[in-house]
C-alpha positions in Angstrom: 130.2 206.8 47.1 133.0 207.6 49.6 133.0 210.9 50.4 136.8 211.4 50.3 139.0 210.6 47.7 140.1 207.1 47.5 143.9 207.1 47.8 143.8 203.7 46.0 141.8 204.7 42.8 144.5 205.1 40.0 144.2 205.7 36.1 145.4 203.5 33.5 148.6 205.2 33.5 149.4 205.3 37.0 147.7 201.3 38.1 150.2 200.6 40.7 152.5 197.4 40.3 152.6 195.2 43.5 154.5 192.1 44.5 153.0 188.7 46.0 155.5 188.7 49.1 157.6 190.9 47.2 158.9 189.6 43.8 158.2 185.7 45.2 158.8 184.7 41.6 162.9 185.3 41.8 163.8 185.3 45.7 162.3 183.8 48.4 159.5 185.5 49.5 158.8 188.0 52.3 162.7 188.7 52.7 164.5 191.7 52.1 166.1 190.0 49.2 162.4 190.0 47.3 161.7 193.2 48.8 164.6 194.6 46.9 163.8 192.6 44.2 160.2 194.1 43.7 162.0 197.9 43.8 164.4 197.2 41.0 161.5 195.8 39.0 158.6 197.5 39.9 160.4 201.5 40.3 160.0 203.5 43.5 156.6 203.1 45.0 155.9 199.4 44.6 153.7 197.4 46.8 155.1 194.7 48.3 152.3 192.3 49.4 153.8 190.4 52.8 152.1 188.4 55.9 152.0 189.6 59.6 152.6 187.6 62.4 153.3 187.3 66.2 155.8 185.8 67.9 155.7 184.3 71.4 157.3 187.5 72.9 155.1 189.5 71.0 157.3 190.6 68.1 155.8 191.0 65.2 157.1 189.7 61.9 157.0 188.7 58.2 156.6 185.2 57.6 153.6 183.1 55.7 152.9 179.9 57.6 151.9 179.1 61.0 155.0 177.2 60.9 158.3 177.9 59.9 159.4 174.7 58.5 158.3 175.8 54.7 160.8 179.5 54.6 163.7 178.5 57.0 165.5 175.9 57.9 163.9 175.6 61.4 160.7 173.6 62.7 157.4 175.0 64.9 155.0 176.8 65.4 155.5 180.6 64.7 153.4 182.2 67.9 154.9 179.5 70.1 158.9 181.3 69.0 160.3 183.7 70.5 161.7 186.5 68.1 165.5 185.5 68.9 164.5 181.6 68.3 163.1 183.2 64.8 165.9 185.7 64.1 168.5 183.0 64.2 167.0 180.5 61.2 168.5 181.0 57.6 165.1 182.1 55.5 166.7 182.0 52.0 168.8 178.8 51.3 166.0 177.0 50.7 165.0 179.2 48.1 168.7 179.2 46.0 172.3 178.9 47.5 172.8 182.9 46.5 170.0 183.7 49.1 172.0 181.9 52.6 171.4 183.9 55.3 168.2 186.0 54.9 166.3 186.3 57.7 162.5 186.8 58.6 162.4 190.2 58.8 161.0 191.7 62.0 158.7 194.5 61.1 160.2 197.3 63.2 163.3 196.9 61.2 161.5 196.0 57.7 159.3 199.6 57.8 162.5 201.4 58.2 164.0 199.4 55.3 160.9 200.5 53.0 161.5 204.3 54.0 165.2 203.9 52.6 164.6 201.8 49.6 160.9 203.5 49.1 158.4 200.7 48.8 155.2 200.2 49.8 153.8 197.4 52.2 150.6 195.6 52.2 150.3 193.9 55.5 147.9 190.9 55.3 146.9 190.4 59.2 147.1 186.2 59.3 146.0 185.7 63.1 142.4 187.0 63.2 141.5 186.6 66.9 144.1 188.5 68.7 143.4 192.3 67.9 143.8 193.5 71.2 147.6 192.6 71.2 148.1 193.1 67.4 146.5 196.6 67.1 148.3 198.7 70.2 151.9 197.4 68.7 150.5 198.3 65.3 149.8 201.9 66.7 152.5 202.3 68.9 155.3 201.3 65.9 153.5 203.5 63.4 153.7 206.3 65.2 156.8 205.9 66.5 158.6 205.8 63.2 156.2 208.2 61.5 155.4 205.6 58.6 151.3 205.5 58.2 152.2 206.7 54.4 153.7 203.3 54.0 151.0 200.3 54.8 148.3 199.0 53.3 146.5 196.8 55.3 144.6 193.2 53.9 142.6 190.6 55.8 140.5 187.9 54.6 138.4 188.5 57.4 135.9 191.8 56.6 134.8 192.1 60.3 138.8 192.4 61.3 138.6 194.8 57.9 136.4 197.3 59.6 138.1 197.4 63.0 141.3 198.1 61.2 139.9 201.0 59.6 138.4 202.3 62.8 141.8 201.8 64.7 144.0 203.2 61.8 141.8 205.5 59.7 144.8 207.2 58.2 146.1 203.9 56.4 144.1 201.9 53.0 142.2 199.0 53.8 142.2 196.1 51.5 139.7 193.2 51.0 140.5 189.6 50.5 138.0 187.0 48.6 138.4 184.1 46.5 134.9 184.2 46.2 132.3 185.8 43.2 129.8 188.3 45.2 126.3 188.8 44.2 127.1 192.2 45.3 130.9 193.1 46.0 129.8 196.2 47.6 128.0 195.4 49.8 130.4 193.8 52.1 133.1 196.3 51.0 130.7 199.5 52.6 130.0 197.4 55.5 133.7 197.2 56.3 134.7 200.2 55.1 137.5 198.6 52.8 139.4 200.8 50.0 139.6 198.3 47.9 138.8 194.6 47.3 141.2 192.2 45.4 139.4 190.0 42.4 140.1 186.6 41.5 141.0 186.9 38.2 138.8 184.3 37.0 135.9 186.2 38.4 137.1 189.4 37.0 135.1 189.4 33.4 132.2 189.2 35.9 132.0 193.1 36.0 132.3 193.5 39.9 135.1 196.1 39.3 133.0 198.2 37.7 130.5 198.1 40.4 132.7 198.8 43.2 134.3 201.3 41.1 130.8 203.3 40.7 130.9 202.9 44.5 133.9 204.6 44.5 136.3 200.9 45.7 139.3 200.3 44.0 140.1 197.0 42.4 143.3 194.8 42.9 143.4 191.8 40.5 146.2 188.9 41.4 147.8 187.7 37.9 149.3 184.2 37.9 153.0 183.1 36.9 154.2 183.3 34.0 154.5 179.7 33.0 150.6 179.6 33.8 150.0 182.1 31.5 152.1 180.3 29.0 150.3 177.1 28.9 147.0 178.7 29.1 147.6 180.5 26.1 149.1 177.3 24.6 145.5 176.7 24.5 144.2 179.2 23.1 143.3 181.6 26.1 145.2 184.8 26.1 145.0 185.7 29.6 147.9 188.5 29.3 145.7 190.5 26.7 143.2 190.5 28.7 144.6 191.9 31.4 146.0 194.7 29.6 142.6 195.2 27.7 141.1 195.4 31.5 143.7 198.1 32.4 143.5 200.0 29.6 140.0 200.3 30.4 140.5 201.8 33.7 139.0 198.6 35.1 141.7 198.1 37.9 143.8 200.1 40.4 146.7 197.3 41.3 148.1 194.6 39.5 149.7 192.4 41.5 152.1 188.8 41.0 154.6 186.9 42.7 156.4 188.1 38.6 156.7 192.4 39.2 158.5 192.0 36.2 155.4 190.5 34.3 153.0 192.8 35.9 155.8 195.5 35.2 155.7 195.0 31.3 151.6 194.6 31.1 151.2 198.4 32.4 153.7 199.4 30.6 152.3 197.5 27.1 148.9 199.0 28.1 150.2 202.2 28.6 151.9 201.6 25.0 155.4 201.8 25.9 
């Protein structure tokens, strides 16, 4: 068990609503305009899941890819842009015409737009080798603006996991896997990780409950909702069980590029 109390670990009634580079579903993803989105869906306090990155003049920022060709209308590699290069590209249109002129949001500027609009951020760290240049701008920014009560921090990588939590004790650590563990905890203790995200195909599995007993919340990623649809066009009710799981107390986050799906399935397992 964790000693302290895990700020992660919510009831049924209070399983926090997140979205997948903000609400991903309805704007194009890690812009303010899905940021915004995610608030109007998901109420005050909503995660908003969104990627970390470096620029070539060390900015950091909140894009995806390695590249930029997929969110803007610009070409190359992210680390080998400077910020103004970055700042300049149109991150929207190709999303929907309504949505010309976002930009990639530089995280300075994206932290003191959560403060005003009261969201949450889950920073996944994408670049796994450069923590010596990542983690001093990381401290410096933080405690410059005073906003430690506003990250979460994710990683796929567990040993990247624990040195977060060693640099920033202050802020939740979340672990990524796609994979089924023999024993989820395991690797959660040994990186000292708040919570660990489950596949959701994995989830009937049980491991919530065990890292639950260990005191580890669980995050579980719900798909679309056309996938959900066409599932359940053969005969698998995926959204049932989802809010069976939650009314069971079996997870702490729910989180899809939909917050209004995940929006409506606490709210249906919390009978309203």
């Amino acid at each position: 068990m964790k000693n302290e109390v895990n700020p992660l670990r919510m009831t049924p009634q209070t399983v926090r609503i997140a979205g997948h580079r903000g609400h991903s579903a309805g704007a194009p993803e890690n812009t303010y305009a899905a940021f915004r989105k995610a608030r109007e869906l998901g109420g005050e306090g909503v995660t908003c899941e969104t990627d970390l990155a470096l620029t070539s003049d060390g900015e950091l920022i909140l894009i995806h890819d390695d590249t930029v060709e997929r969110t803007t209308n610009g070409h190359g590699l992210v680390r080998n842009m400077t910020y103004s290069d970055i700042a300049k590209l149109d991150a929207g249109r190709w999303f929907g015409e309504e949505f010309a002129g976002e930009r990639v949001p530089r995280l300075r500027e994206a932290l003191q737009f959560a403060r005003e609009l009261g969201i949450i951020y889950q920073l996944e760290l994408k670049i796994y080798d450069r923590d010596d240049e990542i983690f001093p701008k990381l401290r410096a920014l933080i405690d410059e603006l005073g906003c430690a009560d506003l990250l979460q921090f994710s990683s796929f990588d567990f040993v990247q996991l624990k040195a977060l939590k060693s640099a920033f004790p202050e802020i939740p650590t979340v672990g990524l896997t796609h994979s089924r563990l023999i024993d989820p905890v395991a690797p959660a203790r040994d990186a000292n990780v708040d919570a660990i995200n489950l596949e959701i195909y994995h989830f009937p599995s049980g491991e919530a409950r065990q890292l639950h007993e260990a005191g580890i919340a669980t995050f579980l990623h719900v798909p679309r909702q056309e996938r959900i649809d066409k599932l359940k066009s053969y005969g698998v009710d995926l959204r049932a069980q989802v809010v069976q799981w939650v009314r069971e107390g079996q997870m702490d986050q729910i989180i899809s590029d939909d917050v209004a799906l995940v929006t409506s399935i606490r709210n249906e397992a919390n009978g309203h």
